[in-house]
N, C-alpha and C positions, 0 to 999 in steps of 0.2 A: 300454347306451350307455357311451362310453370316458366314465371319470371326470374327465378332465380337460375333456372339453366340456359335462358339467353346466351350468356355470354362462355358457354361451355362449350368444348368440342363433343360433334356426334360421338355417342357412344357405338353406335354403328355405322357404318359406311356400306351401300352395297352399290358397288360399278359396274355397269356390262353385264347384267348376269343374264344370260342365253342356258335356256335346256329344253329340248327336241325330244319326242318321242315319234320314233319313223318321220313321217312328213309332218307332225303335226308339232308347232314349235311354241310349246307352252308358256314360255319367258322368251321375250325379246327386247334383249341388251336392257335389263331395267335398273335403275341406278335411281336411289333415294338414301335418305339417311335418318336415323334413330336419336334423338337428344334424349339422353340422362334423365328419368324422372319424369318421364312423358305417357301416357295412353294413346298411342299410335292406332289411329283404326285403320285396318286396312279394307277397301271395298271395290265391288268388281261383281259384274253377272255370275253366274254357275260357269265355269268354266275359262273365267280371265287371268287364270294363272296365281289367283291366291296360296291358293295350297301348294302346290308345287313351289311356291317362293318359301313360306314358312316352312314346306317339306327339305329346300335341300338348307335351312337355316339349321334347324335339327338335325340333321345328318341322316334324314332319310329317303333323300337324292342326292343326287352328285353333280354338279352345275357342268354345265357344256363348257361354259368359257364364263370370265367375269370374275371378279375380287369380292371378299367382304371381311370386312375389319371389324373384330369387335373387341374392344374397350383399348383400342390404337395398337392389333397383333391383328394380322391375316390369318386367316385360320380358314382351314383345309379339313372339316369334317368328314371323315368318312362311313361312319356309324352312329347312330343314337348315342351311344354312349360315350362317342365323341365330344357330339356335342355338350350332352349333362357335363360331362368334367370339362368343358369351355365357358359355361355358366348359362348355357341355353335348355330352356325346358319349355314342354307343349302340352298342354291341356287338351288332347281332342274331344270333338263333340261327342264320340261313342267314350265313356268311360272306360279306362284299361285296369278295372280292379274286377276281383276273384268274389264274385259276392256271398259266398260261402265262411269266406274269410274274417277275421275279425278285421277292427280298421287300423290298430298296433299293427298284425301280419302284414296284412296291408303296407304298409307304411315303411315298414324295413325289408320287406322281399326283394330279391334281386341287389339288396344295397348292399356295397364293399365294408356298410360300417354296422352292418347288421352284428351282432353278437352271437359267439359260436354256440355257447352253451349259457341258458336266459330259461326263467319261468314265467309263466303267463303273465303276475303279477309285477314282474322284474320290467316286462317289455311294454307292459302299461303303464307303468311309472314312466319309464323315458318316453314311451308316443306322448304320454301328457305332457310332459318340459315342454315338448319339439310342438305341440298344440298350442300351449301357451303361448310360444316364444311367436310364434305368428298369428297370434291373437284370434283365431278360428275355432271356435268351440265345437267340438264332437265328441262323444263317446269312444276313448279308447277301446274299448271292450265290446263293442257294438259290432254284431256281422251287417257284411253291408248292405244286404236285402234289407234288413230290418231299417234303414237308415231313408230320409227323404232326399229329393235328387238334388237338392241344393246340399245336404248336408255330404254327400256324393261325391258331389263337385269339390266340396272347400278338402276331403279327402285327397283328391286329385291334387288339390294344389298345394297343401300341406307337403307331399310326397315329395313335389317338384319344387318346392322352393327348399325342404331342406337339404334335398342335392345340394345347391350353393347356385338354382338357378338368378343369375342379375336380368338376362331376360327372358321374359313368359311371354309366352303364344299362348293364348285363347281361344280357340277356332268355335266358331259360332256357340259362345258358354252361354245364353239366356235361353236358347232354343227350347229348354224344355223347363226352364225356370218360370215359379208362379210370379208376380209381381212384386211381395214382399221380397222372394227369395232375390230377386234383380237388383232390390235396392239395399238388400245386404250386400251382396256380389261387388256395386257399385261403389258403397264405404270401403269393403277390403281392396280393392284396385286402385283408390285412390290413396287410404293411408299407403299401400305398397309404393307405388308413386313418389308419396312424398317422402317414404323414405331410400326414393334413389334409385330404384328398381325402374326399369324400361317393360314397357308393357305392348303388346302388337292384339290388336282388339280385331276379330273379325266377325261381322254381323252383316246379316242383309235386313236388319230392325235398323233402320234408318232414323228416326226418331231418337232411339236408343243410342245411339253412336255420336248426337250432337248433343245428349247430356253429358256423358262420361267418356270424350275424345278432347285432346288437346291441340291435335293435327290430326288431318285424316287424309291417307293417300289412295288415288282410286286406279285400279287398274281395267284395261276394257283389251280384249283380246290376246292376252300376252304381253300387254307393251304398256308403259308408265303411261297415264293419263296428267295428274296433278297433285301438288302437295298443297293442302290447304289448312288454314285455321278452323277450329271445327267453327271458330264465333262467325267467322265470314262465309258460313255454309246455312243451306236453308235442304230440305227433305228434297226440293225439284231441282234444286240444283245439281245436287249429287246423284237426282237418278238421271238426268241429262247426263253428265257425266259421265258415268258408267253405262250407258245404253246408248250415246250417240242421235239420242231422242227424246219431244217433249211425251213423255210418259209417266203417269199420273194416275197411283189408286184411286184416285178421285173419279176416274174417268168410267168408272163400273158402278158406282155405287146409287144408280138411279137404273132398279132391276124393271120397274113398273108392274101391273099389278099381276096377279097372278092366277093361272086360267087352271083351277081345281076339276080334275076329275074323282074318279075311281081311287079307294083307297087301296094305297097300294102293301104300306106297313101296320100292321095292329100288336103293340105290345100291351098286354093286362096283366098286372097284379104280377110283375117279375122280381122273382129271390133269386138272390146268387149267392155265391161266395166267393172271395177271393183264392189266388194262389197260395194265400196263407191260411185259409181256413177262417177268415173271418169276414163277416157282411156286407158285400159290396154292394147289392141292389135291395132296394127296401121297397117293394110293390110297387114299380113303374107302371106309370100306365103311358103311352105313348102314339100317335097317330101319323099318318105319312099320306098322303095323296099323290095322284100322279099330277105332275103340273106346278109344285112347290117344293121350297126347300123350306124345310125343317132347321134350324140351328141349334144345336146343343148348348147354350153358355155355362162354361165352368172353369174352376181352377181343374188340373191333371192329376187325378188321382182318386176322383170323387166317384166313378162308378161308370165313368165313359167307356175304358177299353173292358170292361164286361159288358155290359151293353153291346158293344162294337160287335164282341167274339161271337157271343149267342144270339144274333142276328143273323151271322154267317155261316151256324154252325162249327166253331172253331171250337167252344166252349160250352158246357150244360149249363142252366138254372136249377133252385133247387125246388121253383114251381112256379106255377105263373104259365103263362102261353106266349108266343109270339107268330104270326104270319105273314107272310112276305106272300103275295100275289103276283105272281109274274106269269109269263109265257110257258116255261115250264111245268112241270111237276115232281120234279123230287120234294121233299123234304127232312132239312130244311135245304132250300136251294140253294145249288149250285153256282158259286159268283161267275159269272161269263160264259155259263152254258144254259141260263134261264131266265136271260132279259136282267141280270142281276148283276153290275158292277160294286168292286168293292175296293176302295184307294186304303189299307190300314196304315195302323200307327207305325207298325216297325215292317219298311216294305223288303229288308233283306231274311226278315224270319217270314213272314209270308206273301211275299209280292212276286222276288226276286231269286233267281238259281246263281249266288254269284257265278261259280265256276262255268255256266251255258253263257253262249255266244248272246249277244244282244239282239241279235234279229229271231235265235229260238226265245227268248223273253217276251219282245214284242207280238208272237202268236200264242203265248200259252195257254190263253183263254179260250181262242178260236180255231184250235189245230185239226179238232176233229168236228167242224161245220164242210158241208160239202165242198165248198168252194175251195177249201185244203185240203178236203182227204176224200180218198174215196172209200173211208171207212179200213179201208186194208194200205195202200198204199196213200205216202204223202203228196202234195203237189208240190213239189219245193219253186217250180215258178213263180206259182200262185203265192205260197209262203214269203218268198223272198219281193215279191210286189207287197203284200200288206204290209211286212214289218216296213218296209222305206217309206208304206204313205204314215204309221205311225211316229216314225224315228222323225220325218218332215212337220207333219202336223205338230207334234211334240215341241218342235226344233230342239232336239237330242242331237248335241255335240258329241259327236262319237268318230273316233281315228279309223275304227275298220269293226265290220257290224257283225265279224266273223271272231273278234276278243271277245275275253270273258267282261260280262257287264262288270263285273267288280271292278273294273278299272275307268267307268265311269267316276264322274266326279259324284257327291251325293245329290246335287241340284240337278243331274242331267239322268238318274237314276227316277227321280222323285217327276219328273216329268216325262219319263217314259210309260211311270205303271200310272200315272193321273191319265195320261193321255189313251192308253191300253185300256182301262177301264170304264173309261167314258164312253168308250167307243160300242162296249158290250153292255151297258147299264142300259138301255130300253125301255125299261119300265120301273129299275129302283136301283138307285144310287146311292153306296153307304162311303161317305169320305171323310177321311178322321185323320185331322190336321195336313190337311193336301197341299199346304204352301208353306208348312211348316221347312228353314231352311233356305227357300226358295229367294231369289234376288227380283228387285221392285216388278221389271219385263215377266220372268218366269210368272213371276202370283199374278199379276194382270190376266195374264193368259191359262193359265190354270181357272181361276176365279170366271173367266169370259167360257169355260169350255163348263162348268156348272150350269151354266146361265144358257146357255145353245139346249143341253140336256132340260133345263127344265122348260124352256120355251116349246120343245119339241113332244112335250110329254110325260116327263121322265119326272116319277118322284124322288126327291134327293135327299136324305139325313145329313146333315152338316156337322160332326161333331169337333169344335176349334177351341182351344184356350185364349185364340184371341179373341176379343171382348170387339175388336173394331171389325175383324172378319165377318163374325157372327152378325153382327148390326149391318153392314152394310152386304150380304146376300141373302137373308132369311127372310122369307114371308113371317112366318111363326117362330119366336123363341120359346124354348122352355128351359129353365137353372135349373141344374145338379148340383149337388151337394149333400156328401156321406152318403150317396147313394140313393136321394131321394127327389125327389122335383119339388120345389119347394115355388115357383111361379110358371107362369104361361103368360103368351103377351105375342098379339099379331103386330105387321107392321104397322100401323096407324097409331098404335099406343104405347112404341116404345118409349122408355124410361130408363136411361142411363145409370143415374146416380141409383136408383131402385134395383137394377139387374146387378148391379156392382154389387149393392149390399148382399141381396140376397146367394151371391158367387161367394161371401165371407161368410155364409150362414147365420144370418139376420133375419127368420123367419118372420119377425114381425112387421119386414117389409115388404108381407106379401103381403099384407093387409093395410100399406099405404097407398 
């Protein structure tokens, strides 16, 4: 904690605070507190009651029982908007902007100080003051497609701090940030910091959290675990902590070698384009066997989610081929009806039916294999036995497998469809940032259900932004960057400092 808030009273207080959904009791009685000027991380598995804590801080729950004081008033939100005119504001991991919109619109929508009657240039003058004033450079004038997701984010929190939010909630903010973009993110949280502002950090980047945390509170089922200094915290400590076990990425990252058959993926000579009409893939050439994993190392943005889409058929090329060899035969195949598992980037635009029940989710790839259908009628026994050996297999925390998944948390979501699709991947595995999100136990096991698939035969494409993923499951790496492959490197000859470069587009590091 900064030294000069020592001797201050918390700026927040929370006592008792209890909320139950049916039988499943997501907070129990947790009481910690917030010092003035602090980066509060807070950490916990998928499902230990983070969110629902910073949900009913923003007022969007409503605590069972329990007090919370913030800035020495009890305060009783009932609504979001509550909260904002309490001085509480929430950055969540999904963006809540219009991206069609410029980042001025943006930025005064919905606000009571917005101006009745303003011209475009009127209302880009003032987003700019309001951009200065908290030192986040953007493009008034910019729609927010056109915009990078850090630049995204500091929108976001421009929006919420000139509410008059004193504390920010972050919910998993690096998730999709490249490394620079973190260590910008890192500077603006800390000047915020020092200047007074309270800050509640939530991340399952462990690492991450004992750079830019001053205290870190960890919660494990519901229920307060501990408040610690982040200086007197080490990465195994904390995931002891929060898992109630000694568990350790470390404990995967010896895959051994890897028993290559049949090729399973051939991409040549692939053009794309982007959703914007400009160049996403620049002649890929790419390979996949059964019996390894492939890694993709890159920064997010570089030509991976085209890749990803026209491998699935989600998405065209504008030439080039690719072939996927599985047990099937459509093409292009079928994800989990042709030996072809597919984990994507965004699993509620293509993974997930929020509004269908969690156990219709859990068969969606296998509902019409015999054992579930008899091609006319369903076997809903049969159904209702798979979806509980994957909800189990998974360990998907879930209240009742007859709700809508959307009411999953997003960590118990993200190992429902890794687990679903591992299950039906057979012979080619495509998984694009599968632990992205995920808490230290979750990626263990996610990472370990990769690793059964390739042992078992299964060719697997790895496409991750992390750089430490990547290295410790891939047989073979290859860099992306503006859409292009700019290295190759099996496991024997990796080269850290050389993959990094080439991730910034240093092509001349391919030739170190």
């Amino acid at each position: 904690m900064p030294a000069d808030t020592d001797s201050l009273p918390p700026f927040v207080t929370i006592e008792g605070l209890t909320k139950t959904f049916d039988q499943l009791v997501a907070l129990d009685s947790v009481s910690m507190d917030l010092a003035p000027g602090e980066v509060h991380a807070l950490l916990g598995e998928n499902g230990a009651g983070k969110t629902t804590l910073t949900n009913v801080l923003a007022g969007i729950y409503r605590a069972d029982s329990g007090v919370v004081t913030i800035g020495g008033e009890t305060v009783h939100f009932r609504t979001p908007a509550d909260a904002i005119h309490g001085g509480v504001g929430m950055v969540h991991q999904h963006f809540q902007l219009v991206p069609t919109m410029t980042v001025s619109e943006n930025l005064f929508m919905g606000w009571e100080q917005a101006p009745r009657v303003f011209s475009t240039a009127d209302l880009n003058e003032r987003s700019a003051e309001i951009i200065e004033e908290f030192h986040l450079p953007v493009d008034p004038s910019a729609r927010i497609f056109e915009l990078s997701v850090g630049e995204q984010q500091r929108v976001e929190i421009v929006r919420t701090l000139a509410r008059g939010a004193k504390l920010l909630i972050l919910d998993e903010p690096t998730a999709v940030l490249t490394h620079e973009e973190t260590e910008e993110l890192f500077t603006v949280l800390r000047r915020l910091a020092d200047g007074g502002r309270t800050i509640i950090f939530i991340s399952h980047k462990l690492k991450e959290v004992l750079e830019i945390a001053d205290r870190i509170t960890v919660l494990r089922a519901g229920k307060y675990m501990a408040t610690i200094p982040a200086q007197d915290a080490t990465v195994d400590s904390l995931a002891q902590l929060m898992t109630g076990s000694d568990v350790s990425l470390d404990d995967i990252e010896d895959i051994g070698p890897a028993e290559v058959g049949e090729q399973v993926l051939e991409v040549r000579d692939l053009h794309a384009l982007s959703s914007r009409g400009l160049p996403a893939l620049r002649g890929v050439d790419l390979t996949v066997r059964s019996g390894e994993i492939v890694g993709i190392a890159g920064v997010s943005g570089n030509g991976q989610t085209e890749l990803a889409e026209i491998i699935v058929g989600i998405r065209e090329g504008t030439s080039g081929s690719v072939r996927v060899t599985a047990s099937g035969t459509t093409e292009p195949p079928i994800p989990g009806q042709d030996g072809v598992g597919h984990i994507p980037e965004d699993r509620m635009e293509h993974a997930l039916v929020g509004e269908a029940s969690t156990t219709r989710n859990a068969v969606t790839r296998r509902y019409l294999s015999d054992d579930l259908s008899s091609r006319r009628w369903l076997r809903w026994g049969a159904i209702r036995e798979y979806a509980k050996q994957v909800i189990e297999d998974g360990r998907v925390q879930v209240r009742e497998v007859n709700a809508p998944v959307a009411q999953l948390s997003g960590g118990n979501q993200q190992r429902l469809v890794a687990t679903r699709e591992a299950k039906v991947g057979d012979d080619f595995l495509l998984a694009v940032h599968p632990t992205r999100g995920l808490d230290v136990q979750a990626t263990v096991e996610v990472r370990q259900t990769l690793q059964r698939r390739r042992r078992g035969g299964t060719g697997v494409l790895l496409i991750s932004d992390d750089l430490d993923e990547v290295l410790a499951m891939s047989d073979r790496i290859v860099v992306m960057y503006d859409g292009e492959i700019l290295g190759r490197s099996d496991r024997a000859n990796y080269d850290r400092d050389q993959i990094g470069l080439l991730m910034g587009g240093h092509r001349e590091a391919a030739n170190t």
